[in-house]
Structure formats: structure tokens, C-alpha cells
GUGULUM-288523 format. One record per residue (C-alpha): residue number from 1; x, y, z. Coordinates in Angstrom, 2 decimals. Example, Ala and Ser with C-alpha at 12.3 -4.5 7.8 and 13.67 -1.06 7.14 Angstrom:
# GUGULUM-288523
<atom num="1" X="12.30" Y="-4.50" Z="7.80"/>
<atom num="2" X="13.67" Y="-1.06" Z="7.14"/>
This chain:
# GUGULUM-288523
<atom num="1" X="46.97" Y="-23.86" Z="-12.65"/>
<atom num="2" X="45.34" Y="-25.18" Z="-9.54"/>
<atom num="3" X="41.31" Y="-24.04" Z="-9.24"/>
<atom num="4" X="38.83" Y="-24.67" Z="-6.47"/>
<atom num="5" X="35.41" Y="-25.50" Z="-6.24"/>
<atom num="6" X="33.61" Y="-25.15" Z="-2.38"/>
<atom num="7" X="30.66" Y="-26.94" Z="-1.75"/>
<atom num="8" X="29.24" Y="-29.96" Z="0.69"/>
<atom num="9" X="29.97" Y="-32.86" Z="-1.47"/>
<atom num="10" X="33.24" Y="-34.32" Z="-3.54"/>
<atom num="11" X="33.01" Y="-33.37" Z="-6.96"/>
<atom num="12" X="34.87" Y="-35.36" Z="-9.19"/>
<atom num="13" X="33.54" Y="-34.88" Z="-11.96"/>
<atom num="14" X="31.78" Y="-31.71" Z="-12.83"/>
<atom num="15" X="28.99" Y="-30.61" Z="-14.68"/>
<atom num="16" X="27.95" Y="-27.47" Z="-16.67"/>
<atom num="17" X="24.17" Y="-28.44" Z="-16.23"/>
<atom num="18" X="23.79" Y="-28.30" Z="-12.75"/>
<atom num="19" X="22.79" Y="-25.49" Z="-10.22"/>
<atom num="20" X="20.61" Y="-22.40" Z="-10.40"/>
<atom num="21" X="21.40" Y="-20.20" Z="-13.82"/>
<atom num="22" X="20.56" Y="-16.96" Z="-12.77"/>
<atom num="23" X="23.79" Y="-16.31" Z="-10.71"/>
<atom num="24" X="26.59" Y="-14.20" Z="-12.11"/>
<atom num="25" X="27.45" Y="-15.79" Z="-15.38"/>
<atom num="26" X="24.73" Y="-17.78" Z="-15.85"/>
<atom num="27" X="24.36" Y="-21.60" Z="-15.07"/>
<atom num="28" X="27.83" Y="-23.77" Z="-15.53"/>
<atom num="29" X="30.67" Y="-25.22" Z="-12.80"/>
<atom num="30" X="32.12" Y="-22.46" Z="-10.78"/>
<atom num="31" X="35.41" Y="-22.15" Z="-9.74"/>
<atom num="32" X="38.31" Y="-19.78" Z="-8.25"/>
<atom num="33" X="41.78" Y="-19.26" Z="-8.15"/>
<atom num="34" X="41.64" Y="-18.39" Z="-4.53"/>
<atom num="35" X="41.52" Y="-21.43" Z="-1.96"/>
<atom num="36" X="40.22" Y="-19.12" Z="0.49"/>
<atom num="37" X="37.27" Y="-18.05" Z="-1.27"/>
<atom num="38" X="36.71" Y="-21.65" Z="-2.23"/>
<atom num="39" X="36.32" Y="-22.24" Z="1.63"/>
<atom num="40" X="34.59" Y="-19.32" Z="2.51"/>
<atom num="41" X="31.56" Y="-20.48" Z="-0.13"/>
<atom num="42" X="31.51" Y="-24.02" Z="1.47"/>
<atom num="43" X="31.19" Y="-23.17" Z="4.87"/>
<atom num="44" X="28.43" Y="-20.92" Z="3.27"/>
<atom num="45" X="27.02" Y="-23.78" Z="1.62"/>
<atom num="46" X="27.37" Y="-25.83" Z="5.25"/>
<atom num="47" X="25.70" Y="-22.77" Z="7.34"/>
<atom num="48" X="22.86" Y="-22.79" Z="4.76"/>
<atom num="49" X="22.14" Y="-26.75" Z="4.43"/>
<atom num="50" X="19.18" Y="-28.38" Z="6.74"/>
<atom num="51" X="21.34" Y="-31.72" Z="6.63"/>
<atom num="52" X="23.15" Y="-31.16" Z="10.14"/>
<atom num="53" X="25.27" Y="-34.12" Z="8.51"/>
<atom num="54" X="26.96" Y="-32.53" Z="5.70"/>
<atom num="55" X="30.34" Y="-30.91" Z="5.95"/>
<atom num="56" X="31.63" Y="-28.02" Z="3.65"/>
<atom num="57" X="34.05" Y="-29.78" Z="0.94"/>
<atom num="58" X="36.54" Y="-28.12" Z="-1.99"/>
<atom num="59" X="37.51" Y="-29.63" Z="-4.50"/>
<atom num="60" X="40.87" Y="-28.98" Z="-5.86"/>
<atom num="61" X="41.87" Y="-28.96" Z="-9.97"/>
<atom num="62" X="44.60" Y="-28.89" Z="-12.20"/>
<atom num="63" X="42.97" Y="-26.20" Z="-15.41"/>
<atom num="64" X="45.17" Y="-26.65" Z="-18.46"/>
<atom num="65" X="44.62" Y="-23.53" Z="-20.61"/>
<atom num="66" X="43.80" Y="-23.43" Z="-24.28"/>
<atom num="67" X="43.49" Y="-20.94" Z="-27.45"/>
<atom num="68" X="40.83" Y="-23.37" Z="-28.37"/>
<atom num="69" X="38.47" Y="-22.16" Z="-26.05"/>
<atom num="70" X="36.23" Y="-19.30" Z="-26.28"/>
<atom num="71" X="36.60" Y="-17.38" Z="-23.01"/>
<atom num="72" X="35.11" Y="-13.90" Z="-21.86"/>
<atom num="73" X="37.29" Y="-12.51" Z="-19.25"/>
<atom num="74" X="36.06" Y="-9.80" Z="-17.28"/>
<atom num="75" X="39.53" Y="-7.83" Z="-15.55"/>
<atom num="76" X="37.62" Y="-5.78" Z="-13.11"/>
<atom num="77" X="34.48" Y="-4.22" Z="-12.02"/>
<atom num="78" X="33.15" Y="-2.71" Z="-15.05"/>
<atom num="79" X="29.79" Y="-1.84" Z="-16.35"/>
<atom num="80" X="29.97" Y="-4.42" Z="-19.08"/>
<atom num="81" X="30.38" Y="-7.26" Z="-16.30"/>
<atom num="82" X="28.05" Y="-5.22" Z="-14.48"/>
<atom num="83" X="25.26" Y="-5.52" Z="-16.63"/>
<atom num="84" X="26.05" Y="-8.75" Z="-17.35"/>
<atom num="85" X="25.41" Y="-10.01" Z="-14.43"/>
<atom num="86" X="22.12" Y="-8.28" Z="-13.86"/>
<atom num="87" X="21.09" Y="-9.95" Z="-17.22"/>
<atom num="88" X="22.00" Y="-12.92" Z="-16.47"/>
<atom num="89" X="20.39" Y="-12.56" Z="-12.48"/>
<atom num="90" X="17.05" Y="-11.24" Z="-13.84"/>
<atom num="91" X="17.34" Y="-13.70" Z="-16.62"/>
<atom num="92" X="16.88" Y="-11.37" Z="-19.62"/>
<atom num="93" X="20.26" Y="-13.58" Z="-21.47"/>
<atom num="94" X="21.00" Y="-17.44" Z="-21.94"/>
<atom num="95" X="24.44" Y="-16.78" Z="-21.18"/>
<atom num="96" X="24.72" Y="-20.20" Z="-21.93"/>
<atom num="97" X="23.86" Y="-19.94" Z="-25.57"/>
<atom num="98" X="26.67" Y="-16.75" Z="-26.21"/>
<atom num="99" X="28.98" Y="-19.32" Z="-26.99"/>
<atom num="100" X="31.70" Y="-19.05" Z="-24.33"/>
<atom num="101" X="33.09" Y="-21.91" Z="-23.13"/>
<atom num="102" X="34.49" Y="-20.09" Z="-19.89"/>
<atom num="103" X="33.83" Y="-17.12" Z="-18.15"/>
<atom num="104" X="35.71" Y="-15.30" Z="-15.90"/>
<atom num="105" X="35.88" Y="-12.09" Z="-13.91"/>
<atom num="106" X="34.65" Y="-11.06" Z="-10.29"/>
<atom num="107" X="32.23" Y="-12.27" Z="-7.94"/>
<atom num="108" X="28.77" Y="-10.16" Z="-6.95"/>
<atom num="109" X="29.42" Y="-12.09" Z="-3.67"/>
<atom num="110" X="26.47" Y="-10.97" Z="-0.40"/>
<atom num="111" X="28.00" Y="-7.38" Z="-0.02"/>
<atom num="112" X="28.27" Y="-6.60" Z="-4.18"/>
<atom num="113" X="24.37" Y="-8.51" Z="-4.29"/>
<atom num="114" X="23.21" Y="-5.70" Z="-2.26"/>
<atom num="115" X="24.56" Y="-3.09" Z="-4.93"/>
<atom num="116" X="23.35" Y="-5.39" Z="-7.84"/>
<atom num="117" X="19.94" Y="-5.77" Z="-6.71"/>
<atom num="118" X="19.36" Y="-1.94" Z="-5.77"/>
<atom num="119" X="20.41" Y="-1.68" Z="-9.77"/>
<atom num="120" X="17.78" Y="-4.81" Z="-10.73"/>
<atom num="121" X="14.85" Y="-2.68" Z="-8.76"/>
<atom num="122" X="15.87" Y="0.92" Z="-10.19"/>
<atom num="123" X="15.86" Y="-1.17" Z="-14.06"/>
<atom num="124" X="12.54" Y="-2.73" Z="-13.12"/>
<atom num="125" X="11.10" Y="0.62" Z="-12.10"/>
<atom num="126" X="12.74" Y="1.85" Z="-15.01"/>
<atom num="127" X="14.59" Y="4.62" Z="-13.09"/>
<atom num="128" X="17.90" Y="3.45" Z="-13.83"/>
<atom num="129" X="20.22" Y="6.70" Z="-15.18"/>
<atom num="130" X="24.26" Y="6.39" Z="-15.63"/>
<atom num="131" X="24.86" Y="8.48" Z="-12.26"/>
<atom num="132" X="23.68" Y="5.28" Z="-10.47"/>
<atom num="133" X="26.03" Y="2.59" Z="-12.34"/>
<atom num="134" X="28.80" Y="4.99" Z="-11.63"/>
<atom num="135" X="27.92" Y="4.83" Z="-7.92"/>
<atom num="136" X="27.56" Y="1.12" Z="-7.64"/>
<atom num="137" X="30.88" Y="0.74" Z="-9.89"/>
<atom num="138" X="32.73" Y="3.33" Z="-7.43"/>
<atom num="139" X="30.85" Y="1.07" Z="-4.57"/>
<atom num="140" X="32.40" Y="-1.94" Z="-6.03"/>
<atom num="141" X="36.26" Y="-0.99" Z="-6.02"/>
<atom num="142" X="36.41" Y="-1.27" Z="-2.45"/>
<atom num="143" X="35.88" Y="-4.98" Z="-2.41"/>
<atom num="144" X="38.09" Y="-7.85" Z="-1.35"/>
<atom num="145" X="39.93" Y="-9.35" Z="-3.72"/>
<atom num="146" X="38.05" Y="-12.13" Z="-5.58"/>
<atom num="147" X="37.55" Y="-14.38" Z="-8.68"/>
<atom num="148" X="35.83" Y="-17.06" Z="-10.06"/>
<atom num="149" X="36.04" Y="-18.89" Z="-13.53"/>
<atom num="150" X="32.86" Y="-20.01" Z="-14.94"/>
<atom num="151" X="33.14" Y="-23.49" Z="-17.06"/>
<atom num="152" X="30.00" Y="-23.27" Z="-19.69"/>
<atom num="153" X="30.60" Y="-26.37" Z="-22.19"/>
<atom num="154" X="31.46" Y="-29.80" Z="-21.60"/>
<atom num="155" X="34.38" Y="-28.97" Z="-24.13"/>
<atom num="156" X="35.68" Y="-26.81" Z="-21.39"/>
<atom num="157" X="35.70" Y="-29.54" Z="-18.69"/>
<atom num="158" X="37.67" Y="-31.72" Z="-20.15"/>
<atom num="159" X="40.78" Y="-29.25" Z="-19.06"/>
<atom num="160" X="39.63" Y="-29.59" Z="-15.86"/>
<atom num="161" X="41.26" Y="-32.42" Z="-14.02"/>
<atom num="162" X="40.19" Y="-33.36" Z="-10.50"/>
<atom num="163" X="43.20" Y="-33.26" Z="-8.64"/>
<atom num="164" X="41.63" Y="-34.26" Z="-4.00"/>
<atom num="165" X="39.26" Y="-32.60" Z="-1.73"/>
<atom num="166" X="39.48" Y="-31.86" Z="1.39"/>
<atom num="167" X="37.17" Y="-30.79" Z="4.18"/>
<atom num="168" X="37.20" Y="-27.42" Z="5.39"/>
<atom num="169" X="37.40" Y="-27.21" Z="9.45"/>
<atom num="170" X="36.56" Y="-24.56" Z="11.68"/>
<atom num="171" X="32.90" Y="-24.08" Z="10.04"/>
């Protein structure tokens, strides 16, 4: 199956190490299934750089599944990924260290942020009650369809072949 990775550089190959690890699943390479959210996060990427010299970039990859890995798949909005992804936001969980070698499930993209982090504040304040994870989950089914697949573990790269990249126009 073909993934994609958006971002402002060629990545051939990719590492679980790198970037920020309090995003959705923790820290690890980031993919999708869906080219057009690939673009959409490097022309994010591009409108966010200082380098007026960069240009937003996907990478494209043939993933061959295996039994051998240990994945966590997430099929919808659900308080389980939901508070997963606060935890791993604010933090609280080395999502790393859970022993998944890829995680998938949706995106808390800049419209499903806004719902997550009213749900970080309320937990901080410790105010938090079920009525207000039902909200944000109701909140949530109204998105656009998304995805990503999180790799975790070097093991998990290796089914990741770097297939071209191509630069995204119309930024």
C-alpha cells in the first residue's frame, strides 16, 4: 500500500527519533493513506517555515504489512484514542515505550486541537466529567475524513520503502 509523508524536505529514509513527541501518538515517522492530507500538512509545514527558500515536499512509500508487528489501530473517534492522545499531548505516557511498533487511527488535526485542548484545560483544572468527552466525541464525528499511521520502531521501518517525492504546487 502506497503511504505519504508531507513535509519541506525529501525523506528517504525515515526515522522514529525525530520530531516533537507530544503530538498524537507520541514521537515516531508519520504517515497517511491520503495524498491529499499528505499535501495539505506540507504546505502547512511551508506556510509555517521562516526559510522563504523551502518548498512543501511528500514523500511517497510502498508499506508492506506484517503479523509480526505490534500495531494499535484506532477505527474511529473514540474515547480510548481520545485520551490517548491527550496523554500523549500533555505527556503523562512514553507512548514510545508501550511497545507498538505502529500506530494508527485519526488525526487531532487544528479544528479537533481546539476540542482536545479545551479537554487538556478542564483535566488540568480537574473539572473534567464524562458529559464533556461525550461532547467533544459527538464534536469529533463531523470531521473530514482523515488518517495517519504512526511508525514507532526501527523494526517497523524497514516495511517502509521509499518509493519518489514530489513537490506540492499551488502553496
Amino acid at each position: 500500500m502506497l503511504l505519504y509523508h508531507g513535509g519541506l524536505i525529501e525523506i528517504k529514509n525515515p526515522l522514529v527519533d525525530f520530531g516533537r513527541p507530544d503530538i498524537d501518538f507520541g514521537q515516531g515517522f508519520y504517515t497517511t493513506l491520503i495524498k491529499e492530507q499528505a499535501e495539505k500538512w506540507a504546505k502547512r509545514k511551508k506556510r509555517l517555515s521562516k526559510d522563504l527558500q523551502t518548498v512543501p515536499i511528500v514523500s511517497v512509500y510502498n508499506y508492506e504489512e506484517d503479523d509480526h508487528l505490534f500495531t494499535k489501530q484506532f477505527d474511529n473517534y473514540s474515547e480510548e484514542w481520545l485520551m490517548f492522545v491527550i496523554e500523549n499531548r500533555r505527556q503523562i505516557i512514553d507512548s514510545s515505550k508501550l511497545g507498538y511498533d505502529i500506530i494508527e487511527g485519526n488525526i487531532a488535526d487544528d479544528r479537533v486541537v481546539r476540542v482536545v485542548d479545551a479537554l487538556i484545560e478542564a483535566m488540568e483544572e480537574e473539572r473534567i466529567n464524562n458529559a464533556m468527552k461525550v461532547a467533544a466525541l459527538l464534536e469529533l464525528e463531523y470531521q473530514e475524513e482523515n488518517y495517519q499511521i504512526c511508525f514507532k520502531t526501527n523494526k517497523s521501518l524497514k516495511y517502509l520503502t521509499f518509493q519518489e517525492s514530489y513537490e506540492v504546487k499551488n502553496v
